[in-house]
Structure formats: C-alpha cells, structure tokens
ChimeraX commands (.cxc) that place a marker at each C-alpha (Angstrom):
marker #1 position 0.00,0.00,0.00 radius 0.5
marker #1 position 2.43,2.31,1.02 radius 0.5
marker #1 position 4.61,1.69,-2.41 radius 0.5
marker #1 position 1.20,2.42,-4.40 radius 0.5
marker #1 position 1.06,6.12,-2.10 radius 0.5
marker #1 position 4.22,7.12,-3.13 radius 0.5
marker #1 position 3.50,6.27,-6.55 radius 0.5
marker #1 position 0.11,8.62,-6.22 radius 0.5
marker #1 position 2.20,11.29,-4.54 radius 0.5
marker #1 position 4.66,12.14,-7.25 radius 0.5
marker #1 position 2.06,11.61,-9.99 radius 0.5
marker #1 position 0.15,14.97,-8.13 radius 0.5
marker #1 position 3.62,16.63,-7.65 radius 0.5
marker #1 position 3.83,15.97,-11.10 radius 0.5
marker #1 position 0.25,16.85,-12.09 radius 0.5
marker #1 position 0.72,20.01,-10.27 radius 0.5
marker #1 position 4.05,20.98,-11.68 radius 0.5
marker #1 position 2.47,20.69,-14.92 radius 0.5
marker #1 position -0.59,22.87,-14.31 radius 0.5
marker #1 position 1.46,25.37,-12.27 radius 0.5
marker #1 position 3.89,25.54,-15.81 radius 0.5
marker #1 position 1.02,25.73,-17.89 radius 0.5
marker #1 position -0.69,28.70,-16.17 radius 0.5
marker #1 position 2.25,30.32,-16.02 radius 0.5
marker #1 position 2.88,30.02,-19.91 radius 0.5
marker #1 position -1.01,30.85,-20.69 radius 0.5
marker #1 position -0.27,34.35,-18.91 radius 0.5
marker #1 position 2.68,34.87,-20.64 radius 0.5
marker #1 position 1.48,34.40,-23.77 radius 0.5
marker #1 position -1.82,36.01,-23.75 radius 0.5
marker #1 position -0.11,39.04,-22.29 radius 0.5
marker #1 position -1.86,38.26,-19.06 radius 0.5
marker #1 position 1.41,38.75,-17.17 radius 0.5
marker #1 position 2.42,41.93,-16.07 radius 0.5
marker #1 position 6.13,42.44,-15.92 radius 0.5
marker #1 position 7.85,44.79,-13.44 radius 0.5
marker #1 position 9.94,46.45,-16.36 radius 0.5
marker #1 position 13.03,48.34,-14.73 radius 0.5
marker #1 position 16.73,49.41,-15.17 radius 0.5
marker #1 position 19.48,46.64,-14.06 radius 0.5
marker #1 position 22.63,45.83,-13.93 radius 0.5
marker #1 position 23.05,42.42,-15.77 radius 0.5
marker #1 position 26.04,41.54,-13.32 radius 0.5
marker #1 position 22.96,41.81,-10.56 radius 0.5
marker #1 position 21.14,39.12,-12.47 radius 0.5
marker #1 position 23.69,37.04,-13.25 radius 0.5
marker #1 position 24.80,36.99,-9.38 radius 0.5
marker #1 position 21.34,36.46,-8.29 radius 0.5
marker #1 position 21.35,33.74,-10.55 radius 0.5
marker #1 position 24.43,32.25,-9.25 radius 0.5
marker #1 position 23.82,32.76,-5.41 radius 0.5
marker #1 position 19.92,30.83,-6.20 radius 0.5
marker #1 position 21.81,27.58,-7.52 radius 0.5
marker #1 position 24.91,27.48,-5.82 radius 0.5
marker #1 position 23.50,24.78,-3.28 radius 0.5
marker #1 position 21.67,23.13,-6.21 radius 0.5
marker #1 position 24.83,22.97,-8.34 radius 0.5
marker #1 position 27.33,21.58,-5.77 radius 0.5
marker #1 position 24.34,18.97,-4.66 radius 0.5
marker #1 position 24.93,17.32,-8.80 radius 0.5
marker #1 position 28.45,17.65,-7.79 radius 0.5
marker #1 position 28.78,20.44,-10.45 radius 0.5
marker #1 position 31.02,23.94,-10.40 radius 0.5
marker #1 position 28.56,26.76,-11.41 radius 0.5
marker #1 position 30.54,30.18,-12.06 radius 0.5
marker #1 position 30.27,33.26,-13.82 radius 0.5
marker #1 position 32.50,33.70,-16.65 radius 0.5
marker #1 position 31.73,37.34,-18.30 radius 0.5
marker #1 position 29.88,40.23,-17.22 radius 0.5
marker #1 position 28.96,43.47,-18.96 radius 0.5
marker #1 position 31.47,45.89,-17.03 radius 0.5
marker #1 position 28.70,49.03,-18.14 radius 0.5
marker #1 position 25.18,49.43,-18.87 radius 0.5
marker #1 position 21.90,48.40,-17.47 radius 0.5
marker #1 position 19.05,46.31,-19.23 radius 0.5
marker #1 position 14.93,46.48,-19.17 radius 0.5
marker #1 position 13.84,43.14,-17.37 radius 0.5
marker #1 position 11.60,42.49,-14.54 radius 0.5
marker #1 position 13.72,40.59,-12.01 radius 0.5
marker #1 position 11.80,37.71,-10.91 radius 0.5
marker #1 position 10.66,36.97,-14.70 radius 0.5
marker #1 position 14.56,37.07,-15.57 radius 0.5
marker #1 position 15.15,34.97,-12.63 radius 0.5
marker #1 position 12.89,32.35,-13.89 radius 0.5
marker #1 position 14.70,32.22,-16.92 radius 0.5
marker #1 position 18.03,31.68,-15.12 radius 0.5
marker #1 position 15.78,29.06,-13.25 radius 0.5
marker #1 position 14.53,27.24,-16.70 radius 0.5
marker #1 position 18.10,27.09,-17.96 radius 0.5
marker #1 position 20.18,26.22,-15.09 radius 0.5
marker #1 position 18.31,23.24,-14.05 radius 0.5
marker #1 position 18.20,21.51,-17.47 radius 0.5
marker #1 position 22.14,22.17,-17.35 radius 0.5
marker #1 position 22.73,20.49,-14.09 radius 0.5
marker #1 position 20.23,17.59,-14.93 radius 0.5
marker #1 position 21.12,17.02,-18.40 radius 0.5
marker #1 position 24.56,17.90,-18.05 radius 0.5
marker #1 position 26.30,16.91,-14.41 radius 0.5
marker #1 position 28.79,14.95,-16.62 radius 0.5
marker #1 position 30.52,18.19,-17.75 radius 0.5
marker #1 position 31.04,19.15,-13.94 radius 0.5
marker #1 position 30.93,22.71,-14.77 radius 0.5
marker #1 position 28.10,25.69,-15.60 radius 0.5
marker #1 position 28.84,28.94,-16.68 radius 0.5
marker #1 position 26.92,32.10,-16.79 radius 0.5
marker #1 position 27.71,35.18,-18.75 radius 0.5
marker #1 position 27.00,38.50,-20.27 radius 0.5
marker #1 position 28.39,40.23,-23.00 radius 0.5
marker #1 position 27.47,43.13,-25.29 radius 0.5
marker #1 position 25.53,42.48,-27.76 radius 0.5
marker #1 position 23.79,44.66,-30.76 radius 0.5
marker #1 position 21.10,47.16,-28.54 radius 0.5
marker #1 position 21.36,45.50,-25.51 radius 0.5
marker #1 position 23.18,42.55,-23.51 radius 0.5
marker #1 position 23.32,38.30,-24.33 radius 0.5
marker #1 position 23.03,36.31,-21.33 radius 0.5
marker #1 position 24.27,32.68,-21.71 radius 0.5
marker #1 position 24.31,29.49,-19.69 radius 0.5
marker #1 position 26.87,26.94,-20.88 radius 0.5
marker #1 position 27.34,23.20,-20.32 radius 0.5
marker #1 position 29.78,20.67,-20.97 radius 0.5
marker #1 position 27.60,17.59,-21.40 radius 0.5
marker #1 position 26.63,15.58,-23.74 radius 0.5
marker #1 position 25.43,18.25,-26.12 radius 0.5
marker #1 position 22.59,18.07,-28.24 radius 0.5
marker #1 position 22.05,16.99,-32.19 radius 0.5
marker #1 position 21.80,19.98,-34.23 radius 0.5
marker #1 position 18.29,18.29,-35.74 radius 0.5
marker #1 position 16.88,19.17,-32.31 radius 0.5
marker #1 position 18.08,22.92,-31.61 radius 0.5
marker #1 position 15.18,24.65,-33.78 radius 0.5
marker #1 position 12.46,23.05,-31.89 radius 0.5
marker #1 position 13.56,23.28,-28.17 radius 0.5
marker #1 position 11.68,25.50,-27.65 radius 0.5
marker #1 position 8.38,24.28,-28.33 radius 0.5
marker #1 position 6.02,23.12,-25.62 radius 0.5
marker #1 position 6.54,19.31,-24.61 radius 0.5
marker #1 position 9.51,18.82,-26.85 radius 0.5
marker #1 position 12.11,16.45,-25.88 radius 0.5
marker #1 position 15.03,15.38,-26.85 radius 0.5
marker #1 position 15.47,12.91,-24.69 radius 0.5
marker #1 position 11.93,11.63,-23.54 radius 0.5
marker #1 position 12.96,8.46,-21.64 radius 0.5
marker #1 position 15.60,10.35,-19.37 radius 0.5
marker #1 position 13.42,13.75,-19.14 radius 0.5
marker #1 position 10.68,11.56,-17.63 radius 0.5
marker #1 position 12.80,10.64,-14.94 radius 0.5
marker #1 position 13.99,14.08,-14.07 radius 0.5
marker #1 position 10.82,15.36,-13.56 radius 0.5
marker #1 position 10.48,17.97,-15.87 radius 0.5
marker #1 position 7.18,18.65,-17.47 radius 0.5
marker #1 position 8.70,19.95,-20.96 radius 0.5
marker #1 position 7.31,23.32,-20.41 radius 0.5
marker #1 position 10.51,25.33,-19.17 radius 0.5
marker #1 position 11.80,26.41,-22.49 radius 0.5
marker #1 position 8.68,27.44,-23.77 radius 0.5
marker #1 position 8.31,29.49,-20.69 radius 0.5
marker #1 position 11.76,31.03,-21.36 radius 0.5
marker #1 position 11.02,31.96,-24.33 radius 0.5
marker #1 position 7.81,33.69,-24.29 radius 0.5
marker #1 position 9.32,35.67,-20.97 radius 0.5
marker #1 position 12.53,36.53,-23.41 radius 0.5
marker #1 position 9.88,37.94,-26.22 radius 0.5
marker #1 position 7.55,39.53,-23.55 radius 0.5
marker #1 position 10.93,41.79,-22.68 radius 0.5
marker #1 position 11.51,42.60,-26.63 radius 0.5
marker #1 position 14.49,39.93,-26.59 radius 0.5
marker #1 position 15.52,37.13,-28.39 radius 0.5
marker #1 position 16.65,33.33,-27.34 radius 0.5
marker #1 position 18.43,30.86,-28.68 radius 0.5
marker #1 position 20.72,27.66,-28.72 radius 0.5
marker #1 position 23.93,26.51,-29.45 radius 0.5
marker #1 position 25.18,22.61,-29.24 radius 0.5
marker #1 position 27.21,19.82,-30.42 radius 0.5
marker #1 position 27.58,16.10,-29.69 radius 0.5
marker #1 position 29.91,16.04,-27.34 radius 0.5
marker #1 position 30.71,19.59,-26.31 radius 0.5
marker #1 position 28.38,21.06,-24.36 radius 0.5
marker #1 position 25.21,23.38,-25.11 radius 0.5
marker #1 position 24.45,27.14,-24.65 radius 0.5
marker #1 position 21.51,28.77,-24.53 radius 0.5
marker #1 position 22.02,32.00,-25.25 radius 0.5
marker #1 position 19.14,35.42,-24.32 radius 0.5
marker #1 position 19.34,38.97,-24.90 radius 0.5
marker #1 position 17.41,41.42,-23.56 radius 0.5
marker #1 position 17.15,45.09,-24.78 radius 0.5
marker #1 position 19.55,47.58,-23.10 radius 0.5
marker #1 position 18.52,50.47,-21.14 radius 0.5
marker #1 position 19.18,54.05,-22.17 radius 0.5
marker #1 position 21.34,56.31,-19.54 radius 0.5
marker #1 position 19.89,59.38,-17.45 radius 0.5
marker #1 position 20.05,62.16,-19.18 radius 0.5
marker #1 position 19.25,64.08,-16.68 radius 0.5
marker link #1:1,2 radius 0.2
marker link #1:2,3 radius 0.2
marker link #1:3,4 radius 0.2
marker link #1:4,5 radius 0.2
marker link #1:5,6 radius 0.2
marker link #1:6,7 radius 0.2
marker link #1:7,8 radius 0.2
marker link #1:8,9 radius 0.2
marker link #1:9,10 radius 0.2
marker link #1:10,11 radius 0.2
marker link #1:11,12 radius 0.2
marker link #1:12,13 radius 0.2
marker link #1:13,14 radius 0.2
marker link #1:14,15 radius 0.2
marker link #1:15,16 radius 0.2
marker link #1:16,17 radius 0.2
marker link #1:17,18 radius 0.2
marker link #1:18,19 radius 0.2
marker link #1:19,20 radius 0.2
marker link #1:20,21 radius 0.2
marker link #1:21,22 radius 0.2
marker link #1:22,23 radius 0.2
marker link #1:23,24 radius 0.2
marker link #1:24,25 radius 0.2
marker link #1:25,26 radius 0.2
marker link #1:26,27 radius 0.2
marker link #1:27,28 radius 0.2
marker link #1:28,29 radius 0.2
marker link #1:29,30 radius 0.2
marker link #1:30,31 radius 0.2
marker link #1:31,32 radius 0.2
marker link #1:32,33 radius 0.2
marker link #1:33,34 radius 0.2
marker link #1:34,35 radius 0.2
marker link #1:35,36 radius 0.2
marker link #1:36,37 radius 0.2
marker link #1:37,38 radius 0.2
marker link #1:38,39 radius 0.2
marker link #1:39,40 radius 0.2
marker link #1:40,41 radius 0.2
marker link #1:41,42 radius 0.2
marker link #1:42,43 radius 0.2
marker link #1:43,44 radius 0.2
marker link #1:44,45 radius 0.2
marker link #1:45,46 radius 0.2
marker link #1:46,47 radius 0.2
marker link #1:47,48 radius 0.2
marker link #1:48,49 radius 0.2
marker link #1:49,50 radius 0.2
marker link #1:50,51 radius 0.2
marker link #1:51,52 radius 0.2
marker link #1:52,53 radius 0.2
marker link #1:53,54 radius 0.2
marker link #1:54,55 radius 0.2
marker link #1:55,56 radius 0.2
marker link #1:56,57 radius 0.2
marker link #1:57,58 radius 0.2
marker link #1:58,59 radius 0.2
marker link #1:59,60 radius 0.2
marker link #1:60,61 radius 0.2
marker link #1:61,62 radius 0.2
marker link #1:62,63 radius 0.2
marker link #1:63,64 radius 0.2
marker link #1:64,65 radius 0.2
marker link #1:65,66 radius 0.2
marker link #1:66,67 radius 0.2
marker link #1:67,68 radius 0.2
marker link #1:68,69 radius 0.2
marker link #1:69,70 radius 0.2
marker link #1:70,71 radius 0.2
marker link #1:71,72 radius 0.2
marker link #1:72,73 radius 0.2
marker link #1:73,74 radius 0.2
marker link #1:74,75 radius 0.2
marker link #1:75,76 radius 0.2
marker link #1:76,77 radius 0.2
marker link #1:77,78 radius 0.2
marker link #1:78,79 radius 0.2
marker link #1:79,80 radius 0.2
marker link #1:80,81 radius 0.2
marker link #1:81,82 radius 0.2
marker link #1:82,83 radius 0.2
marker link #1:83,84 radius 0.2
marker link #1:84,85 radius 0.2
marker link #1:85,86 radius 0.2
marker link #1:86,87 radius 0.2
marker link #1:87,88 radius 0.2
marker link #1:88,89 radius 0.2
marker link #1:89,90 radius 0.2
marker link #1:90,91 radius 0.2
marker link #1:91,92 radius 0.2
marker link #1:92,93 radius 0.2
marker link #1:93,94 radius 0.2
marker link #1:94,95 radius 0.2
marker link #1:95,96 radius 0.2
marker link #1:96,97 radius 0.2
marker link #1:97,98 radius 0.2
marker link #1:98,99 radius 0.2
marker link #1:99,100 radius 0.2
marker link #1:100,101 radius 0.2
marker link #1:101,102 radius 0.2
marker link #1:102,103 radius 0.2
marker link #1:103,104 radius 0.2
marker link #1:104,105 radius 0.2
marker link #1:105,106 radius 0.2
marker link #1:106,107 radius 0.2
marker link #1:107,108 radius 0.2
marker link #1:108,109 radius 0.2
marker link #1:109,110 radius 0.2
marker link #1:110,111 radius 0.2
marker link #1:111,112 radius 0.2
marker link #1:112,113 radius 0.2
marker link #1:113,114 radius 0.2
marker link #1:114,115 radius 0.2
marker link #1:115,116 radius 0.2
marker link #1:116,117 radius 0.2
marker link #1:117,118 radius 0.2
marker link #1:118,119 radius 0.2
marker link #1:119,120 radius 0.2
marker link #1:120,121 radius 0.2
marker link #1:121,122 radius 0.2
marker link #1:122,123 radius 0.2
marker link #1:123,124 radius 0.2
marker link #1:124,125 radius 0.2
marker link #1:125,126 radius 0.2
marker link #1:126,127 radius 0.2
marker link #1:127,128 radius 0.2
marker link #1:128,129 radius 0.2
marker link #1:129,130 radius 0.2
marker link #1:130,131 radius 0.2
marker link #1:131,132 radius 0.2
marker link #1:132,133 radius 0.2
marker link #1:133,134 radius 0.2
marker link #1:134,135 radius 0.2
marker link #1:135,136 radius 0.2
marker link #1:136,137 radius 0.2
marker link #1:137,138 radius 0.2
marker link #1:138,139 radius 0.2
marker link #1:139,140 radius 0.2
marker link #1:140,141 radius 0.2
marker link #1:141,142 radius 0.2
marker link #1:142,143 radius 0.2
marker link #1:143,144 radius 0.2
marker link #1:144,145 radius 0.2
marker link #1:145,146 radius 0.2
marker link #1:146,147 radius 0.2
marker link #1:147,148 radius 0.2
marker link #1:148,149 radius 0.2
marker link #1:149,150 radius 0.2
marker link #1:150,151 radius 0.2
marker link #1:151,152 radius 0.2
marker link #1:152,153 radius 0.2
marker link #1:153,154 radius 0.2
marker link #1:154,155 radius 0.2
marker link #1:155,156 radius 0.2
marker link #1:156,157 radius 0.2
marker link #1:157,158 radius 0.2
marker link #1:158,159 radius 0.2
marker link #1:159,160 radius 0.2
marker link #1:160,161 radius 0.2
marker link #1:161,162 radius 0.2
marker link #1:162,163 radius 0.2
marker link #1:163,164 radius 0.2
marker link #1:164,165 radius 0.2
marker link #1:165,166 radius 0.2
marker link #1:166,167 radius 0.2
marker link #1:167,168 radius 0.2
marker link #1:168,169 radius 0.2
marker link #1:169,170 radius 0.2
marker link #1:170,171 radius 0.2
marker link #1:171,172 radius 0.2
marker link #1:172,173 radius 0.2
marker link #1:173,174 radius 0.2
marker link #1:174,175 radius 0.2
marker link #1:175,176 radius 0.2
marker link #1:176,177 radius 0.2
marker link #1:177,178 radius 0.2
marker link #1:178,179 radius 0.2
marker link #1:179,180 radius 0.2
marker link #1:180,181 radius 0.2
marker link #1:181,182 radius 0.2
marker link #1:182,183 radius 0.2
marker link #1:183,184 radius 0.2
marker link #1:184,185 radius 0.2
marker link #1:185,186 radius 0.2
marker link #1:186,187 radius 0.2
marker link #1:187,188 radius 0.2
marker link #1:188,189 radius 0.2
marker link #1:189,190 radius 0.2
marker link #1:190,191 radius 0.2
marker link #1:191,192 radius 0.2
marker link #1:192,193 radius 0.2
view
C-alpha cells in the first residue's frame, strides 16, 4: 500500500508541476502577465542567478561560475521573470549535463542590448533538435526527461518571458561539447538628466 502512495504522490507533484507551468505560460502568452519592467545591472542578475543555484549545483556535484559580465550598462527586465529564466536554464544544465562538472553564466554586449548565456559541458545536443527546443513538450530525450521530472514546459516558458521583454533566445550545441543557450534582452538608455 504504502509503495502504491508514493506512486500517487509524485504523480500529483507531477500533475501540479504541470498545471502550475502551464498557467504560467497561458499568462505569458496572452499578455496576461504583467512584468515589473526596470533598469538593471546584468552583473545583478547574473549573481542572483548564481547565489539561487549554488546549493543546487554543488548537490549534482557540479562547479557553477560566472564567466563574463557586462562591465557598463543596465538592461529592461523584470527581475523575478529574468530569474525564472536563469531558473529554466540552469536546471536543465545540471540535470542534463552533471557529466561536464561545470556551468557557466555570462554577459556580454551584444547589438542594442546585452546576451546572457548558460553553458554546459555535457553531452550536447544533435543539431536536428536545436530549432524546436523550444516548443512546448519537446524532448530530446523523452525516456531520461521523464525521470527528471520535468514537465517539458521550461523552455517554452523562457522563451515567451525573453519575447515579452523585446528579446531574443536561442541555442547553441554539439555532440559532445556542451550546449548554450544564449538570451538577450534590450539595453537600457542612460539618465540624461
């Protein structure tokens, strides 16, 4: 009895993981979510980022650092929806990529505003896959993703948050050496006053 409870219990967590992911992308796309637009630093975002999943990271037994940051300039974003990003991105490097050992966030200039990257050295991903990441429920890897817990909605979240703030988002892969998914996000004119 008790192994058919746990079985019922992480169906729900599941069930509600899924439902809490697809509300979340329903407001996002319809425009239903507000976003708390302001000026930042993307060095505050990346280290919010990094101070979030530092626990996470060493707990897969992987190094998580920052690599680049924009020395100047400030971006649009809302926080929290930015932080979600980081969120989406950094846990599908430390699940599908603990065998690299290391994650690496950066920020670099880019044309209008600032590209925000997280980088892997996994396993990589088959270039036939990168232009549909990030559709809803895609998988590349659907036994293993089952497992993890995922509910194949994080991208597509991403995404739709990245276009929301006037950005773009990508990603970058090959067999064998890693992924990055790569963000921008408009920059943020100076005071003029």
């Amino acid at each position: 009895m008790r192994e058919f409870l746990e079985i019922i219990r992480k169906n729900a967590a599941r069930m509600s993981r899924l439902t809490e992911d697809l509300l979340t992308l329903a407001r996002v796309e319809s425009g239903e979510q507000r976003f708390g637009i302001q000026r930042v630093r993307p060095e505050e975002l990346l280290q919010d980022a990094l101070e979030s999943f530092r626990e996470v990271a060493r707990s897969y037994e992987v190094e998580l650092a920052i690599e680049n940051s924009v020395a100047s300039g400030q971006v649009n974003a809302d926080r929290e929806a930015i932080h979600q990003i980081f969120s989406n991105l950094i846990e599908n490097a430390l699940k599908y990529a603990a065998s690299g050992k290391k994650v690496i966030l950066g920020a670099r200039a880019a044309a209008n505003g600032v590209e925000f990257y997280v980088r892997d050295f996994g396993p990589g991903i088959s270039s036939e896959h990168l232009p549909r990441l990030f559709e809803r429920f895609y998988r590349v890897d659907k036994a293993r993703s089952r497992e993890s817990g995922g509910t194949g909605l994080g991208l597509a979240i991403a995404k739709h948050i990245v276009l929301a703030h006037g950005g773009t988002i990508r990603a970058e892969s090959e067999l064998h050496h890693g992924s990055t998914f790569l963000f921008t996000l408009p920059g943020s004119e100076p005071d003029t006053a």
